[in-house]
C-alpha positions, 0 to 999 in steps of 0.5 A: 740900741744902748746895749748894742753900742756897749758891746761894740765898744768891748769888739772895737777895743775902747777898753784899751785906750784907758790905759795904754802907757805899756810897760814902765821903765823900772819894769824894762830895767828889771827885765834887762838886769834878770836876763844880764844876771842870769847869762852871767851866772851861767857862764860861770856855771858853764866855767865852773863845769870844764874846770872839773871836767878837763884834764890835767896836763899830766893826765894828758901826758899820760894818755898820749904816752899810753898811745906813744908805748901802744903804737911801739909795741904793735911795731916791735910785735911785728903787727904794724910795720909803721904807725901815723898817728896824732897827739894832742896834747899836752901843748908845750911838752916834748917827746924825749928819749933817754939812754943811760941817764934817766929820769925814773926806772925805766926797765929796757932798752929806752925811757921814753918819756913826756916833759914839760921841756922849754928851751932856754938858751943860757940853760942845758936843755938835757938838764934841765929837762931831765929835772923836769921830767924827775918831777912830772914822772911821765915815763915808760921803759921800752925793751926796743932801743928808741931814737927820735929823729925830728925835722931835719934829721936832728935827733932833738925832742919833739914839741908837742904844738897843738895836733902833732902827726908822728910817724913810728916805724923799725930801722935796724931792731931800732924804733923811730920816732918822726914828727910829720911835718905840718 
C-alpha cells in the first residue's frame, strides 16, 4: 500500500508544493531589460536601413522631372492630347520655367527645371530661385515653348506639396502646365 500512496502523490502534484516561489524578481528584471534592449536595437536597425534606402531630394527631383519631360514629349508627339498625373516628391521644391535667363544649358525652347524654391517676402523670388536652381542643377531643355499657369491663372511656379496632380496639355504650339486643385 506504501508504494501505492507514493505514486499518488507524484499524479497529485505533492512534488510541487516544495518549492513554489515562481520566478524571482532579478530573473523578471532580465526578461524586461532583454525585451526593452532588443526593440531598441531593432528600431535602430530598421532606422539605420530607410536612411540608406530613401532617396535624396535631388534623386527625387530627378525622377519627377524625368516623368514631367516624358509626359511633354508624348504631347508634343501628338500621343496624348493631355496628361494628369502625380508627383510626389520632393516636399517644398517648385516646378519653374525659365526663358532667357537659365539656370544651365538648356538647349530648346524652355529649361524646365525642379528647385528648392521658398518664398521670402524681403527677397526676389526669381533670383533667388535661379541660384538655387545653379546649385541642385535639376534641369531639362524642352524644344516646345513651356508655360505654367498655376491657380488662379498666375503663371508662378508650382510647389511641390505632398501629392500634387498636374494636368499638361497643348495651347497654341505651347505646352501647359496646370496644378490640379486639391
Amino acid at each position: 500500500m506504501k508504494n501505492k500512496r507514493e505514486k499518488s502523490k507524484i499524479f497529485h502534484h505533492d512534488f510541487l508544493k516544495k518549492d513554489r516561489k515562481g520566478i524571482l524578481m532579478p530573473e523578471t528584471l532580465k526578461i524586461v531589460l532583454a525585451v526593452i534592449g532588443i526593440t531598441i536595437l531593432a528600431y535602430f536597425t530598421i532606422s539605420l536601413i530607410d536612411i540608406f534606402l530613401q532617396d535624396t531630394d535631388s534623386e527625387q527631383a530627378h525622377e519627377s522631372l524625368l516623368l514631367i519631360t516624358n509626359e511633354i514629349s508624348h504631347i508634343e508627339s501628338g500621343n496624348k492630347l493631355e496628361s494628369e498625373f502625380f508627383l510626389k516628391s520632393p516636399d517644398g521644391w517648385r516646378i519653374v520655367v525659365w526663358g532667357d535667363e537659365r539656370p544651365t544649358k538648356c538647349d530648346g525652347g524652355s529649361c524646365l527645371c525642379l528647385c528648392p524654391c521658398i518664398i521670402n517676402p524681403n527677397q526676389d523670388f526669381f533670383y533667388e530661385c535661379l541660384k538655387k536652381c545653379k546649385k541642385e542643377n535639376v534641369c531639362q531643355g524642352i524644344q516646345s515653348k513651356v508655360r505654367i499657369l498655376n491657380s488662379g491663372d498666375k503663371k508662378f511656379p508650382i510647389l511641390i506639396d505632398g501629392i500634387t496632380s498636374l494636368k499638361l496639355f497643348s495651347e497654341d504650339k505651347t505646352i501647359i502646365i496646370k496644378e490640379i486643385e486639391k
